[in-house]
TORBA-34119 format. One record per residue: residue number from 1; residue in one letter; x, y, z of N, C-alpha, C in turn. Coordinates in steps of 0.2 Angstrom, whole numbers, plus 5000, padded with zeros to 4 digits. Layout:
! residues N
+--------+---------+------+------+------+-------+-------+-------+------+------+------+
| drenba | koldren | n.c1 | n.c2 | n.c3 | ca.c1 | ca.c2 | ca.c3 | c.c1 | c.c2 | c.c3 |
+--------+---------+------+------+------+-------+-------+-------+------+------+------+
|    NUM |       a |    X |    Y |    Z |     X |     Y |     Z |    X |    Y |    Z |
...
+--------+---------+------+------+------+-------+-------+-------+------+------+------+
END
This chain:
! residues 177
+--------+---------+------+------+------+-------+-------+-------+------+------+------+
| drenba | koldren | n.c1 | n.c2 | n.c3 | ca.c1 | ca.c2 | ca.c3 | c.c1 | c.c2 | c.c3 |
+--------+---------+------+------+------+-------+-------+-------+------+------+------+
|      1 |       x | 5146 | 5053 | 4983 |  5148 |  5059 |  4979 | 5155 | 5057 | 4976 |
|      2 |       x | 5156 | 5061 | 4971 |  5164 |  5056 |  4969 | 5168 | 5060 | 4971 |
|      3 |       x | 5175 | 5056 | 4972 |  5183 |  5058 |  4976 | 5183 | 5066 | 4975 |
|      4 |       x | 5183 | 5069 | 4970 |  5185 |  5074 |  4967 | 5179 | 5080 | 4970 |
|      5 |       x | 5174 | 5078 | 4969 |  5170 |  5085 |  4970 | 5167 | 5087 | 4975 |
|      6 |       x | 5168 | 5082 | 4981 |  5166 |  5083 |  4989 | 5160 | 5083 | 4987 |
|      7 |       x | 5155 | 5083 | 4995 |  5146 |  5082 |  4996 | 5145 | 5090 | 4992 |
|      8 |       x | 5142 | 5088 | 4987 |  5136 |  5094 |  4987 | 5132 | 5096 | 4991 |
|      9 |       x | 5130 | 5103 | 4993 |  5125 |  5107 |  4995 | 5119 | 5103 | 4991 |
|     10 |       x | 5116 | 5104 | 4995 |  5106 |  5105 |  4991 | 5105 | 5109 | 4986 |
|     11 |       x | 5108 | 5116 | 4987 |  5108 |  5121 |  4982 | 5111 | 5118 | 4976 |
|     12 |       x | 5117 | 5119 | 4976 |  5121 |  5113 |  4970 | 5118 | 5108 | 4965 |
|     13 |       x | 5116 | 5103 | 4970 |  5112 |  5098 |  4966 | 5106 | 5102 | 4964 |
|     14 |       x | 5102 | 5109 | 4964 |  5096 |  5110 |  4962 | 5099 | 5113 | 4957 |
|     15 |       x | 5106 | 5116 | 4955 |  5107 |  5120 |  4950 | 5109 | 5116 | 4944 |
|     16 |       x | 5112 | 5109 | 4946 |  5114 |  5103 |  4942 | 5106 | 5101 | 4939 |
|     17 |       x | 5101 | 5100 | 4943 |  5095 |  5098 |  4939 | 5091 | 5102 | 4937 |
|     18 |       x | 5092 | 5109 | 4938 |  5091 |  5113 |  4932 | 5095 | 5116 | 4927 |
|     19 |       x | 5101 | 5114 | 4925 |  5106 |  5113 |  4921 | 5102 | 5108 | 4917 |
|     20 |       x | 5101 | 5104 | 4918 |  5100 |  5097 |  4915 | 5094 | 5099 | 4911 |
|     21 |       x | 5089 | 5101 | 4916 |  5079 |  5100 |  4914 | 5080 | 5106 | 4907 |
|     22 |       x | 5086 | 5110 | 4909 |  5083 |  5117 |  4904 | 5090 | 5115 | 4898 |
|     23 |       x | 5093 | 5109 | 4898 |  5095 |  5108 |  4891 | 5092 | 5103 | 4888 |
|     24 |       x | 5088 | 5099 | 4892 |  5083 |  5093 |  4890 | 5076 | 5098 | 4886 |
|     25 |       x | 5074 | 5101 | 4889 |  5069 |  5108 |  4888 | 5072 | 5112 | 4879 |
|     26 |       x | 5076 | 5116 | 4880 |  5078 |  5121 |  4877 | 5085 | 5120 | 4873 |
|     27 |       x | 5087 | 5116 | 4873 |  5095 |  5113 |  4871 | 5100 | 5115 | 4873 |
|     28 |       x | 5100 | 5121 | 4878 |  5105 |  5126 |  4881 | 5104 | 5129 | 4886 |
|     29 |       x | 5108 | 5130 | 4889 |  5105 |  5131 |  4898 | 5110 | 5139 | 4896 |
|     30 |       x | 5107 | 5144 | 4899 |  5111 |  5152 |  4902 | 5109 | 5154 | 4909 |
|     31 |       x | 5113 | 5156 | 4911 |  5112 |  5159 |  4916 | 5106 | 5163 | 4919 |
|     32 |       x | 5104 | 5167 | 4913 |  5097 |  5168 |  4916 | 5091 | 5165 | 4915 |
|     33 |       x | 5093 | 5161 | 4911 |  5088 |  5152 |  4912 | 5088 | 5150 | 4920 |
|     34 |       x | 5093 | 5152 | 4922 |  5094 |  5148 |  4928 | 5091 | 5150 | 4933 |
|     35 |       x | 5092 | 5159 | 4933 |  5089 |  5162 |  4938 | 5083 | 5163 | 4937 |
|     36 |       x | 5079 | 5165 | 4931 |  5073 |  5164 |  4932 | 5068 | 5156 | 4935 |
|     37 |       x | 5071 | 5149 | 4931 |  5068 |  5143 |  4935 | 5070 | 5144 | 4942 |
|     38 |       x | 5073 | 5146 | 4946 |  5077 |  5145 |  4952 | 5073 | 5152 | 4957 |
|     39 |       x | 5071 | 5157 | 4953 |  5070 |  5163 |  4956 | 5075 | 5165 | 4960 |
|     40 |       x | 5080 | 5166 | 4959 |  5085 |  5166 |  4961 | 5089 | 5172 | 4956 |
|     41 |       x | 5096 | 5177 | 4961 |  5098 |  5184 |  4958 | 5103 | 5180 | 4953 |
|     42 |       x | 5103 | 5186 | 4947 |  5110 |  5182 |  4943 | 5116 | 5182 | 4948 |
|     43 |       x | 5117 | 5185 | 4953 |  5122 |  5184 |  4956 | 5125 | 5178 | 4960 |
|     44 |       x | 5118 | 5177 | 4962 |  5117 |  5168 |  4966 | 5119 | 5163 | 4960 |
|     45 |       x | 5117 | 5165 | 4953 |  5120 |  5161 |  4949 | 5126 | 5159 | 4946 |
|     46 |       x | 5130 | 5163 | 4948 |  5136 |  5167 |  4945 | 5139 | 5163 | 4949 |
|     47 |       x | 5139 | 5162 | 4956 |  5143 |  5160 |  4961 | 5141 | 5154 | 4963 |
|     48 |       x | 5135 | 5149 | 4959 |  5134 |  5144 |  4958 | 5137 | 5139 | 4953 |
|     49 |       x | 5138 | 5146 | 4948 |  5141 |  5140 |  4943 | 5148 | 5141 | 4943 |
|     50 |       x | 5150 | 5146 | 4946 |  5157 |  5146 |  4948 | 5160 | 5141 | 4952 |
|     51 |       x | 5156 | 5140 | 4957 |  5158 |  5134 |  4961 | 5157 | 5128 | 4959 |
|     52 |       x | 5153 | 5128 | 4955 |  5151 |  5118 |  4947 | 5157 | 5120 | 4945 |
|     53 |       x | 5160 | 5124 | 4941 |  5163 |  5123 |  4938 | 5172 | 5122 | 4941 |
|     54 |       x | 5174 | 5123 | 4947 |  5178 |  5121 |  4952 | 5178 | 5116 | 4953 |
|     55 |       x | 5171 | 5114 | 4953 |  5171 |  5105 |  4955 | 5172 | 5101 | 4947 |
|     56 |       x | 5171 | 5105 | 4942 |  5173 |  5099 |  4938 | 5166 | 5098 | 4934 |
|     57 |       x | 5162 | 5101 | 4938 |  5153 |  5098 |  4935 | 5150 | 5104 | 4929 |
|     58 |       x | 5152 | 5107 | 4928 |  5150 |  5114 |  4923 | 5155 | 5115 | 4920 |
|     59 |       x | 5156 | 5117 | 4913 |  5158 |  5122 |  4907 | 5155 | 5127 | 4909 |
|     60 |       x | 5158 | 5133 | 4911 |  5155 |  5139 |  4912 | 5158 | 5145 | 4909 |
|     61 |       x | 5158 | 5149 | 4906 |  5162 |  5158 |  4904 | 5157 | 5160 | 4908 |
|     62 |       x | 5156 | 5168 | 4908 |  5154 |  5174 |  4909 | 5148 | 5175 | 4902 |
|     63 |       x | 5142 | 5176 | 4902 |  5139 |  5176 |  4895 | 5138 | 5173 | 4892 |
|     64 |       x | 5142 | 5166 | 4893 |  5141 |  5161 |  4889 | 5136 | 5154 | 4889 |
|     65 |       x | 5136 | 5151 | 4886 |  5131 |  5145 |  4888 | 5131 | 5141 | 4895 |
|     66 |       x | 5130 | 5137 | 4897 |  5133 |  5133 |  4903 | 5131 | 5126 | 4899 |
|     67 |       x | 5133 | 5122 | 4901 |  5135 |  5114 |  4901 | 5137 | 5111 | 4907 |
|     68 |       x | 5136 | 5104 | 4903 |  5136 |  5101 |  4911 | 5143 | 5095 | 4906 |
|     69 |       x | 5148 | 5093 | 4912 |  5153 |  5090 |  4911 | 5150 | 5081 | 4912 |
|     70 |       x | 5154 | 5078 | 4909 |  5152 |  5069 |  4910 | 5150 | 5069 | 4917 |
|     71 |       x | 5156 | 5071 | 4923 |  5155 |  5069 |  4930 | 5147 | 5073 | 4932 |
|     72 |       x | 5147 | 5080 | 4929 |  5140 |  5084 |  4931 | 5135 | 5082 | 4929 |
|     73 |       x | 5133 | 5078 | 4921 |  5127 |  5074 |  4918 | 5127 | 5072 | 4924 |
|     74 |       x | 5132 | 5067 | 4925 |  5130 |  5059 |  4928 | 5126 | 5060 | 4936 |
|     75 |       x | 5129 | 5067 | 4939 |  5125 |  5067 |  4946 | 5119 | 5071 | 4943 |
|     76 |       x | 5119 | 5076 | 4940 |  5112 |  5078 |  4939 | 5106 | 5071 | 4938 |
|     77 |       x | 5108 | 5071 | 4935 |  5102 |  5062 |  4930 | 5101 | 5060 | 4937 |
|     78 |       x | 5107 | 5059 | 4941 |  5103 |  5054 |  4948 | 5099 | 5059 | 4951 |
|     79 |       x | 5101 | 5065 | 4953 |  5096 |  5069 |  4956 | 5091 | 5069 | 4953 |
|     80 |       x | 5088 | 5071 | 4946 |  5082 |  5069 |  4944 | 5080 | 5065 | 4945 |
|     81 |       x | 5082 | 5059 | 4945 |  5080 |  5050 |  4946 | 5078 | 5050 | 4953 |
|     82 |       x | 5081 | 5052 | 4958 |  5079 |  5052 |  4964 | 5073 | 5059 | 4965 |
|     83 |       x | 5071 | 5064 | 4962 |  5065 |  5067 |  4962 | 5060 | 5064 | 4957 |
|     84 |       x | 5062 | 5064 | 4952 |  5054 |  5061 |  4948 | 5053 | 5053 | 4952 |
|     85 |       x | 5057 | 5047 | 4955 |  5056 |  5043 |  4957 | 5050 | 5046 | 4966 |
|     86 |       x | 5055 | 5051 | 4968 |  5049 |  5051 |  4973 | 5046 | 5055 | 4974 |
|     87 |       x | 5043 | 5060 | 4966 |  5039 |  5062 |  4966 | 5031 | 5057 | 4965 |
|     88 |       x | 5032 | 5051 | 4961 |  5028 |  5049 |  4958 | 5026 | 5041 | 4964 |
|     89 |       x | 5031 | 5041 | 4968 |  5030 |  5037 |  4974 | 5024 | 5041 | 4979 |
|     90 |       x | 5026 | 5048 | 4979 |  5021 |  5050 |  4982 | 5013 | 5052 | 4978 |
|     91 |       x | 5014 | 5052 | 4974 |  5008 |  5055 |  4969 | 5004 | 5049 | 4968 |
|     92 |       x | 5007 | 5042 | 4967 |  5004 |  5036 |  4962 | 5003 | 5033 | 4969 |
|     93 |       x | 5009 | 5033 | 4973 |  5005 |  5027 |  4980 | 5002 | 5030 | 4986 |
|     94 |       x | 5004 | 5036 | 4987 |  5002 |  5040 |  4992 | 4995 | 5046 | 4991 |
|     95 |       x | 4993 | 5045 | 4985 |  4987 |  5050 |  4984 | 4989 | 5057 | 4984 |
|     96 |       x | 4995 | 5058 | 4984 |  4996 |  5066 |  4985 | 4995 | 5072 | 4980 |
|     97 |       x | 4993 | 5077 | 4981 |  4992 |  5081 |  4974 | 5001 | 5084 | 4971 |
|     98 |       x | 4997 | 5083 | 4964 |  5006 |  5083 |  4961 | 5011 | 5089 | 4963 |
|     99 |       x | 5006 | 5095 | 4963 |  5009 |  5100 |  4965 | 5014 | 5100 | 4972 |
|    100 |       x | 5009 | 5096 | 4977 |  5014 |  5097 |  4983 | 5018 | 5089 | 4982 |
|    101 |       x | 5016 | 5086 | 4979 |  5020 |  5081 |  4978 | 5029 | 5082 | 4975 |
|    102 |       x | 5030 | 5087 | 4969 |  5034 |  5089 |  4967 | 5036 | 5093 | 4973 |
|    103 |       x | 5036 | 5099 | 4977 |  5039 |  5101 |  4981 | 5041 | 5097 | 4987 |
|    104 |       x | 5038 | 5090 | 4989 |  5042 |  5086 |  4992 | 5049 | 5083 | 4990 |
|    105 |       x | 5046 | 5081 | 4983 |  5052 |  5078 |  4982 | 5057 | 5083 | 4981 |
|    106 |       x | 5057 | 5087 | 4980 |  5062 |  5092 |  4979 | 5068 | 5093 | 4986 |
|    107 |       x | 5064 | 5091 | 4990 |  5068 |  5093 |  4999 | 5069 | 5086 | 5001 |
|    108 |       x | 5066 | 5080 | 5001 |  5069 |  5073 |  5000 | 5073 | 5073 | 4998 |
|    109 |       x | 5074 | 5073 | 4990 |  5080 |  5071 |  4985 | 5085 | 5070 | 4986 |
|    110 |       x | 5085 | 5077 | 4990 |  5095 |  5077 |  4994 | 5098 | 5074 | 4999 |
|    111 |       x | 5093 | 5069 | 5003 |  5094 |  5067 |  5008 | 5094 | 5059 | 5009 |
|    112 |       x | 5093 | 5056 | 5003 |  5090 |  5050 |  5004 | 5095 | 5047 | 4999 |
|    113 |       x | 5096 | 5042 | 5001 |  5100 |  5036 |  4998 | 5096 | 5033 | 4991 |
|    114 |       x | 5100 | 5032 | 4988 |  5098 |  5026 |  4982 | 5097 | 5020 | 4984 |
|    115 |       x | 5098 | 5017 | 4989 |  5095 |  5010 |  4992 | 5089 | 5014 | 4994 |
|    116 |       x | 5088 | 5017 | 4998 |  5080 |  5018 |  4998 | 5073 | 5020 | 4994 |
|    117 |       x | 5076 | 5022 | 4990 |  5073 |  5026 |  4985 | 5072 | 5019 | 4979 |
|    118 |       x | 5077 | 5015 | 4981 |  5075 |  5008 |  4977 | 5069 | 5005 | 4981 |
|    119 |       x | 5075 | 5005 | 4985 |  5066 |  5002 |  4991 | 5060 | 5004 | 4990 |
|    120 |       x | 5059 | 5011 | 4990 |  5050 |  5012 |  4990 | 5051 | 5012 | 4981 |
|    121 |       x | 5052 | 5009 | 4978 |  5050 |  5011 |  4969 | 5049 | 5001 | 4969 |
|    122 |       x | 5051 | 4998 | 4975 |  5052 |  4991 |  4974 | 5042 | 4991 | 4976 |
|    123 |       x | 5041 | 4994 | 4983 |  5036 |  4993 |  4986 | 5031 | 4997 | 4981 |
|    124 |       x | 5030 | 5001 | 4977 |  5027 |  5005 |  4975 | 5027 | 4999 | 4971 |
|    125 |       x | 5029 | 4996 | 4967 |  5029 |  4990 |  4960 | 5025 | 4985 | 4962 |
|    126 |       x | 5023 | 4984 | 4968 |  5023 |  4976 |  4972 | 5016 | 4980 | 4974 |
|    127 |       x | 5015 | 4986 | 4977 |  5007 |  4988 |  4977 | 5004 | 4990 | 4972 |
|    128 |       x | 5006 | 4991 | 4967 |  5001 |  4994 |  4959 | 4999 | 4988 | 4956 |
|    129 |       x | 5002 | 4980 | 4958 |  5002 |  4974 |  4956 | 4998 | 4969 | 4959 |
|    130 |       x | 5001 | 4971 | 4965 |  4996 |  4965 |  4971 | 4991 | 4966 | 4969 |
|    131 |       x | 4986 | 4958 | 4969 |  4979 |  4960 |  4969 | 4975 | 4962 | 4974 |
|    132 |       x | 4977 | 4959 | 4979 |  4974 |  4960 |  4985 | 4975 | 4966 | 4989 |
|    133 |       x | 4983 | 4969 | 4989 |  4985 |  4975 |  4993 | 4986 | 4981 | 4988 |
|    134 |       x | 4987 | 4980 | 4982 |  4987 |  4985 |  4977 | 4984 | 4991 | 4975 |
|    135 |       x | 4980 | 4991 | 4969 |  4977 |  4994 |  4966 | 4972 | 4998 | 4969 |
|    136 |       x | 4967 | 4996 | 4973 |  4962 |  4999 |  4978 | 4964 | 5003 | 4986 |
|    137 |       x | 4970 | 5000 | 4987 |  4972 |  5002 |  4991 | 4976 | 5007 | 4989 |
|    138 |       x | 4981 | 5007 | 4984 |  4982 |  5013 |  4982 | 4979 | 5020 | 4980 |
|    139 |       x | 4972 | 5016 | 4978 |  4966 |  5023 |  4975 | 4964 | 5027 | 4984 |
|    140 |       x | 4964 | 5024 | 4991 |  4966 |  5027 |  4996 | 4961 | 5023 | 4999 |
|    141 |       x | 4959 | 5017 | 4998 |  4953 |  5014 |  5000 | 4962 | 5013 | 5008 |
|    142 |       x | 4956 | 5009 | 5013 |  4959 |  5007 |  5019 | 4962 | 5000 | 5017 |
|    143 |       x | 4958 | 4994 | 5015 |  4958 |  4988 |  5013 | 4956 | 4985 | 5007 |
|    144 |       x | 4958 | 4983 | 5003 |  4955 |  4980 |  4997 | 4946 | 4979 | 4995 |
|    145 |       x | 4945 | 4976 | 5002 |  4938 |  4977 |  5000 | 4935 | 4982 | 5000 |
|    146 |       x | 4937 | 4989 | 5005 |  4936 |  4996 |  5006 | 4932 | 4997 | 5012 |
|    147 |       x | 4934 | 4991 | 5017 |  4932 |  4992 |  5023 | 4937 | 4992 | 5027 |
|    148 |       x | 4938 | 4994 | 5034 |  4943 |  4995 |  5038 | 4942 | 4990 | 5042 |
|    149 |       x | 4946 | 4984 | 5040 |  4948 |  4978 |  5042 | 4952 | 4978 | 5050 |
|    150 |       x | 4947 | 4976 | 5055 |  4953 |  4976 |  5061 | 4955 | 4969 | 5063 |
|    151 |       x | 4952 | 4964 | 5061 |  4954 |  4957 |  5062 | 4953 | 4953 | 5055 |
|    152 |       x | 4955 | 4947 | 5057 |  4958 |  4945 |  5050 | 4952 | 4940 | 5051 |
|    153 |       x | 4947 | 4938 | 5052 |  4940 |  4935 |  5051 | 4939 | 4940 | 5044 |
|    154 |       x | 4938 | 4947 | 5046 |  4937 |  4951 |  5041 | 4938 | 4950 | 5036 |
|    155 |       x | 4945 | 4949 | 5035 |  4949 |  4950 |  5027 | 4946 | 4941 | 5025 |
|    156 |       x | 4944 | 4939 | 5027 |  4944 |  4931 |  5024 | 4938 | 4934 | 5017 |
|    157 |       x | 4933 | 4937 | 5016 |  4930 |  4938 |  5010 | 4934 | 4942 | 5004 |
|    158 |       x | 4937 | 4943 | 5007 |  4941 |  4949 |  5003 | 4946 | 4943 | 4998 |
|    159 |       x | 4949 | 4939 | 5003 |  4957 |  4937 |  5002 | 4953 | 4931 | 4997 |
|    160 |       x | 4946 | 4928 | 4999 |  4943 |  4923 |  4992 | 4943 | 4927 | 4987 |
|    161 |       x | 4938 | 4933 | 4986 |  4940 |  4937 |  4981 | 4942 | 4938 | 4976 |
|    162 |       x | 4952 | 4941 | 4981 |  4955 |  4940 |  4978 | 4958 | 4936 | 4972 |
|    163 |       x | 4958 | 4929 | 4976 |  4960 |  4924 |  4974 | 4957 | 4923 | 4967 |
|    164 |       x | 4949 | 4922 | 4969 |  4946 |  4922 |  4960 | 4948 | 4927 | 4956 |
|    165 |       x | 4948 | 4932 | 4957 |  4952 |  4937 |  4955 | 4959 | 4934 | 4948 |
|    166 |       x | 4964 | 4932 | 4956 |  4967 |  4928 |  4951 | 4970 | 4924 | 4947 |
|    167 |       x | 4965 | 4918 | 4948 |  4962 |  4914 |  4943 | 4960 | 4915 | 4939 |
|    168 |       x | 4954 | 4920 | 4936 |  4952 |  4923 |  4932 | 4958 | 4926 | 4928 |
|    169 |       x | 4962 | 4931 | 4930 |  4964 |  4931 |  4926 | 4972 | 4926 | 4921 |
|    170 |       x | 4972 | 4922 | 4926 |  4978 |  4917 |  4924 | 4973 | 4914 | 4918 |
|    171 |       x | 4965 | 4912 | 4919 |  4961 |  4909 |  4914 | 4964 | 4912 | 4907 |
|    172 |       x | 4962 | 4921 | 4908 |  4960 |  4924 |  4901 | 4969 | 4924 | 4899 |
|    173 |       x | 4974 | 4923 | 4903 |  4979 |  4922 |  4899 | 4982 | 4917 | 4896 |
|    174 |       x | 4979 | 4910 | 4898 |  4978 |  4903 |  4894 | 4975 | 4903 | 4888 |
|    175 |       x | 4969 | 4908 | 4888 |  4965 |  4907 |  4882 | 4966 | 4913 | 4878 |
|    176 |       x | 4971 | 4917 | 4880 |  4974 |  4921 |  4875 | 4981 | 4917 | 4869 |
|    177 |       x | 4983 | 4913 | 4874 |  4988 |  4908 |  4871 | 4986 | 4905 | 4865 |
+--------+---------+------+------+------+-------+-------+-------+------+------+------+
END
């Protein structure tokens, strides 16, 4: 968090990422933009932006539009980055339905480090790629072959497989060349 605005609340950062979503959306965020995305009383609004705007993160009057300030962008964009990142962590590696997948990331996002959130987007890239660990196990199979492998005699057809796998494809990019 920077020197000047102390930790955000939860609440906070949710009003920052929807400041953001509904001028990315709509070109101008209001208050009652707010309270209806948020379900939330105009009054809870009033006292949200009043306090963004003490920290430095909102442009705010009474009736008027709301903005978000260079320092307000800059956290909002991360709190987004850090939900759409672990929403689609859960959705794309996890099999999760999106619906409840967005409502996870929403209660994560505030808790979790940028180092970690690198981390599963690292591991997320390394299984959508692997051929052996990837693709099929991401679809929700157990093991590549799509049997539940408990010893590793098992995986030996799978892990040949693989390998022609890719072979094959290193061929068809030679003779693309």
């Amino acid at each position: 968090m920077d020197r000047s605005t102390g930790a955000l609340s939860e609440s906070l950062e949710n009003y920052l990422e929807t400041i953001l979503l509904l001028i990315k959306e709509n070109s101008v965020a209001r208050a009652g933009d707010i309270s209806k995305r948020l379900s939330v009383s105009r009054s809870s609004v009033t006292g949200a932006l009043q306090a963004l705007r003490e920290r430095g993160l909102v442009n705010y009057k009474p009736y008027g539009l709301v903005t978000l300030t260079t320092l307000g962008s800059e956290l909002a964009t991360k709190v987004l980055w850090r939900h759409e990142a672990l929403r689609n962590f859960l959705v794309n590696i996890l099999g999760v339905a999106h619906t409840e997948a967005d409502e996870a990331a929403c209660r994560m996002e505030h808790g979790i480090s940028k180092s970690i959130v690198d981390r599963l987007l690292h591991l997320a890239s390394r299984l959508e790629t692997c051929p052996r660990a990837g693709g099929k196990w991401v679809l929700g199979e157990d093991t590549p072959c799509g049997k539940t492998a408990r010893s590793s005699e098992k995986c030996e057809p799978c892990i040949t497989e693989c390998l022609k796998t890719v072979k094959s494809i290193k061929q068809t990019k030679r003779s693309r060349k």
